[in-house]
C-alpha positions as CSV (number, residue, x, y, z in Angstrom):
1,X,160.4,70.2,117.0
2,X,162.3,73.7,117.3
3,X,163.5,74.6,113.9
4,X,160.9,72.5,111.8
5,X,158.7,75.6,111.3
6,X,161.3,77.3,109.5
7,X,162.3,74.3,107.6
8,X,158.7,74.3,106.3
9,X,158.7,77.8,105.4
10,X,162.7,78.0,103.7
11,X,161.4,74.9,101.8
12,X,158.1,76.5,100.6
13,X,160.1,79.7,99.7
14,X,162.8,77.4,97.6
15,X,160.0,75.4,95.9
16,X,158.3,78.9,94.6
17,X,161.5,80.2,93.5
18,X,162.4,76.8,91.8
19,X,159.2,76.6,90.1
20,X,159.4,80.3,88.5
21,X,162.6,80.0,87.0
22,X,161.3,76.7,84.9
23,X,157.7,78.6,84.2
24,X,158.0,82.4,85.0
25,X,161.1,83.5,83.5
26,X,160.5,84.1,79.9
27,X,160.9,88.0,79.8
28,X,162.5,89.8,77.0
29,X,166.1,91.4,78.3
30,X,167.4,93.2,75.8
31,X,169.2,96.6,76.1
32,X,166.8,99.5,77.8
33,X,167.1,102.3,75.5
34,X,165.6,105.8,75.4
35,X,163.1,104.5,72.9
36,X,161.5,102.2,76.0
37,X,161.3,105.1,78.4
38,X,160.3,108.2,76.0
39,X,156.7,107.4,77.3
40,X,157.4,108.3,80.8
41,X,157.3,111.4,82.9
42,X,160.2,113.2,82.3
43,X,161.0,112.9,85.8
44,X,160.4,109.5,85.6
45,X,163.0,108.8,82.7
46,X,165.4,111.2,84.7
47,X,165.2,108.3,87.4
48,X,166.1,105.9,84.9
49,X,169.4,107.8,84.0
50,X,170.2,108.7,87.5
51,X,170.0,105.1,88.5
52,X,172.2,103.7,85.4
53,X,169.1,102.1,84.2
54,X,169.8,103.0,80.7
55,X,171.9,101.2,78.6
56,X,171.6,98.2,80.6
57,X,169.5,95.3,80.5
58,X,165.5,95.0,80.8
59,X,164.9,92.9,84.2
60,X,163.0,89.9,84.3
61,X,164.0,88.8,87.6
62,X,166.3,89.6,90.7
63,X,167.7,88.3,94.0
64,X,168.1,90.7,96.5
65,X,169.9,90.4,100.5
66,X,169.0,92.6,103.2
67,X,169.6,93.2,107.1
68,X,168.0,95.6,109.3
69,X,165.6,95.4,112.0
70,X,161.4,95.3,112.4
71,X,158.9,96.1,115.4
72,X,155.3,95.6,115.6
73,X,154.4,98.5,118.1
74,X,156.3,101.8,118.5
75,X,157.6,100.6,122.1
76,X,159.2,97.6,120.8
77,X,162.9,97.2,119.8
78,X,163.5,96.2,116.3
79,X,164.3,93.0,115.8
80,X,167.8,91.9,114.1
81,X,167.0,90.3,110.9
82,X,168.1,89.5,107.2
83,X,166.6,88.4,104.4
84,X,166.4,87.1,100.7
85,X,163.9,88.0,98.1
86,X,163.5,86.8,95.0
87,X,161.1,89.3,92.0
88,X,160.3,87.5,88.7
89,X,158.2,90.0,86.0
90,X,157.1,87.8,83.7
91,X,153.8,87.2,85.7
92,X,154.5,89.2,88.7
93,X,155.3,87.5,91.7
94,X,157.4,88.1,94.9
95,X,159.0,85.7,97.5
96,X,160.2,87.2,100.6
97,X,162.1,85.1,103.4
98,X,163.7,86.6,106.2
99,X,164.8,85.0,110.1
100,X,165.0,87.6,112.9
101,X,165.4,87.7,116.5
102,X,163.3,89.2,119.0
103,X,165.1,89.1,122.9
104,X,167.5,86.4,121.7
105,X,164.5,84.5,120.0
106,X,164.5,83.3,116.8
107,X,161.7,83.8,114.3
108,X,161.2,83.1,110.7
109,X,158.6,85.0,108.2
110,X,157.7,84.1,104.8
111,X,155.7,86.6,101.9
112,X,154.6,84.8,98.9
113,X,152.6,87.0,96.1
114,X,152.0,84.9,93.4
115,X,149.4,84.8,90.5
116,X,147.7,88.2,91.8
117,X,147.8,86.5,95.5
118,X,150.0,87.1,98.7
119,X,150.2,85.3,102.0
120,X,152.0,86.6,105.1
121,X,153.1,84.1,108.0
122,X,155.8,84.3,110.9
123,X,156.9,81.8,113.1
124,X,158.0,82.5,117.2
125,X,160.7,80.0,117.9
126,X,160.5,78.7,114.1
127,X,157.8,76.9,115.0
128,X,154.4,78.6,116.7
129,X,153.1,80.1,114.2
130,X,151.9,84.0,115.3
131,X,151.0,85.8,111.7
132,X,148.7,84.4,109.4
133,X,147.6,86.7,106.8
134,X,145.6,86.2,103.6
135,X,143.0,87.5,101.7
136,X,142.0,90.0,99.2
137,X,143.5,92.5,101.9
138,X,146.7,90.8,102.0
139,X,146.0,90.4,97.7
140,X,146.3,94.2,97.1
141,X,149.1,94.8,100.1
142,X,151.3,92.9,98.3
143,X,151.0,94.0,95.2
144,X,151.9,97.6,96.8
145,X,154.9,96.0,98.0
146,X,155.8,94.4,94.3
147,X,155.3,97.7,93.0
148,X,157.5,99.5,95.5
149,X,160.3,97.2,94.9
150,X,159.7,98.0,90.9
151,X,160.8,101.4,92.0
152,X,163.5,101.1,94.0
153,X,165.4,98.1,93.3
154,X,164.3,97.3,89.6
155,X,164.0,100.7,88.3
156,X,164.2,99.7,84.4
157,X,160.3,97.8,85.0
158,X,158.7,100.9,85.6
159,X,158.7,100.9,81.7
160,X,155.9,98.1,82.1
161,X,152.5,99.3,80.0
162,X,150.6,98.1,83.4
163,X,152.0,101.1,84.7
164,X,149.4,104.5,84.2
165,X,151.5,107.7,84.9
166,X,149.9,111.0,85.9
167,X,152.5,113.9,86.4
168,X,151.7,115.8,89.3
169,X,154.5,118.6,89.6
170,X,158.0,118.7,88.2
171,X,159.4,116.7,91.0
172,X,156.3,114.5,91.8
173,X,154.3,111.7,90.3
174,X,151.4,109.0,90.9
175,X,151.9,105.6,89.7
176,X,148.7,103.1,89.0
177,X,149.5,99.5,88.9
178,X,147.5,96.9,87.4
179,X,148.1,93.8,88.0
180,X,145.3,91.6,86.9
181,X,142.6,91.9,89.0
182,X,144.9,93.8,91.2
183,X,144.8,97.9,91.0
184,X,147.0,99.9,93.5
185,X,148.5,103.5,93.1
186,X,151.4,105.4,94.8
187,X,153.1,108.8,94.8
188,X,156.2,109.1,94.3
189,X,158.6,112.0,95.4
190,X,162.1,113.1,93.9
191,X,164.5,115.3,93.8
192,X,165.3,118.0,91.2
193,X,168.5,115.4,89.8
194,X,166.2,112.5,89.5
195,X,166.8,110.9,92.6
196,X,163.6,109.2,94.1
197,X,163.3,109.5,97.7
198,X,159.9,108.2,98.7
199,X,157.0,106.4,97.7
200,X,153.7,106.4,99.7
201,X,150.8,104.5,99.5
202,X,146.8,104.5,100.7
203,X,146.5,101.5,99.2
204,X,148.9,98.7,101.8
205,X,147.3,97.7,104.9
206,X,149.0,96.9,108.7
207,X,148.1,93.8,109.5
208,X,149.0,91.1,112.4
209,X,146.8,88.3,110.2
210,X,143.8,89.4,111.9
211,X,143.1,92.7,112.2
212,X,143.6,94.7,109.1
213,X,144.2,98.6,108.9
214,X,144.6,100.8,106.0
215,X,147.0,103.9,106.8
216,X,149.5,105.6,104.2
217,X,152.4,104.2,104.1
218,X,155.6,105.4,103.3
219,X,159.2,104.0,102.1
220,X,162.2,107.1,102.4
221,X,165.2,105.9,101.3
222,X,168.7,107.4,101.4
223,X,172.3,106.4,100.9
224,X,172.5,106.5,97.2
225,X,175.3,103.7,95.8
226,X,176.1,101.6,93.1
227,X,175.1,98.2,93.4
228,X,175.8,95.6,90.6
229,X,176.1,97.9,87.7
230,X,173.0,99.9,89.2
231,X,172.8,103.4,91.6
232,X,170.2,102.4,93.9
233,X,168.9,103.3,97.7
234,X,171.4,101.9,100.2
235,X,168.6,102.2,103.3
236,X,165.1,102.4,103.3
237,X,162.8,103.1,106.0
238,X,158.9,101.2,106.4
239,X,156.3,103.6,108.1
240,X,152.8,104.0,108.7
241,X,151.4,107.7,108.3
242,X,148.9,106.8,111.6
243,X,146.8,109.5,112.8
244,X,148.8,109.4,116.0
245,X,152.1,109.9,114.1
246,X,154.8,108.0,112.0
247,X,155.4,104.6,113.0
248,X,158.7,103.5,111.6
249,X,158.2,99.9,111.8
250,X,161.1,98.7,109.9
251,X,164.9,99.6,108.8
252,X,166.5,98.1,105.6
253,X,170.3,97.9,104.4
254,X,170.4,96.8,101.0
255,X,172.9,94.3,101.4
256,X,173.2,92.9,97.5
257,X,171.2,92.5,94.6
258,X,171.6,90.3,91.4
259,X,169.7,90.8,87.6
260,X,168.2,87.9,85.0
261,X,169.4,85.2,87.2
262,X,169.0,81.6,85.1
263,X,168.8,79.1,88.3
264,X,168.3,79.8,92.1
265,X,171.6,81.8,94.1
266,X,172.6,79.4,97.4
């Protein structure tokens, strides 16, 4: 029966992702000018020219490939894994599949936000299943995590009018996004050029499925680079502010990322 777990979970992942492009992929992609972004903070539209954003088209969905590593307790060693994420924008949703190994064991985890609500599992062994998360928790985690990838990876949707911006300082701003029912808010943090370095949270919650806890949490990314037309974060770093320090929980190489796909990427 080894294996069948992950079977189940790559097969719900493909059936969401199948299903979106045939109903969730409407979104307009025509050229993002400086007309779109003149409503942002200025730092915020500096983003959007450091990162090529301009002058290319809006994003309705993308594909992205990662590898890294992920630990549930600071003692722990990370855990090889890689995954594959699909974003649509029309109605914002997110589907996150990713196979790691913890001492030569193999594991499979599976995120699914979709229609304002997220679910978490992993399975040990691809099979016993040792996460479980859901609920209005999970619901508002995840749609953190949806806006955090607006940032980083699909900078030209921070244009979206669910987005409320407050300037805070020349080189710092909070972000409220709305999503339905859904409200969640962030700072984010860049440099002079326009480079955005972090993004933290109050809002995302460390969970194991049953125990939920709400620290800050924080994304720094480095290792600036163009990727498919766009200059984006090559590494990114997942931490919880806790009040016993930083827990860096996870490490992320951006491996590849694709724009307005028309049909699932094998």
């Amino acid at each position: 029966m080894v294996g069948l777990g992950s079977f189940l979970l790559k097969n719900e992942f493909s059936h969401r992702v199948k299903e979106d492009f045939f109903h969730n992929n409407q979104k307009d992609t025509n050229t993002l000018t400086q007309n779109d972004i003149k409503h942002l903070p200025a730092i915020v539209q500096k983003y959007l020219y450091y990162t090529k954003s301009v002058g290319q088209p809006k994003v309705k969905n993308f594909r992205a490939e990662f590898t890294g590593g992920m630990r549930a307790k600071p003692e722990d060693s990370y855990m090889e894994l890689r995954s594959v994420q699909y974003n649509f924008y029309q109605k914002p949703s997110r589907y996150f599949f990713m196979e790691a190994k913890k001492m030569g064991l193999p594991a499979t985890g599976l995120h699914l936000y979709q229609n304002e609500k997220a679910t978490f599992e992993v399975r040990m062994l691809n099979w016993f299943k040792v996460v479980n998360a859901k609920g209005d928790k999970m619901n508002q985690a995840e749609t953190v995590t949806l806006f955090n990838d607006m940032c980083f990876i699909a900078p030209p949707t921070l244009i979206d009018h669910n987005i409320t911006w407050e300037t805070i300082d020349e080189t710092t701003v909070k972000g409220v996004f709305k999503n339905g029912s859904q409200q969640i808010s962030a700072i984010l943090y860049f440099k002079q050029n326009g480079e955005l370095i972090n993004f933290i949270s109050n809002d995302r919650y460390d969970t194991d499925g049953k125990t939920y806890h709400n620290y800050p949490w924080a994304t720094p990314v480095e290792d600036y680079k163009m990727i498919n037309g766009y200059f984006l974060p090559g590494k990114a770093k997942l931490i919880y502010q806790k009040p016993e320090g930083d827990f860096t929980y996870g490490e992320l190489v951006y491996k590849s990322v694709s724009y307005n796909l028309t049909e699932p990427k094998e």
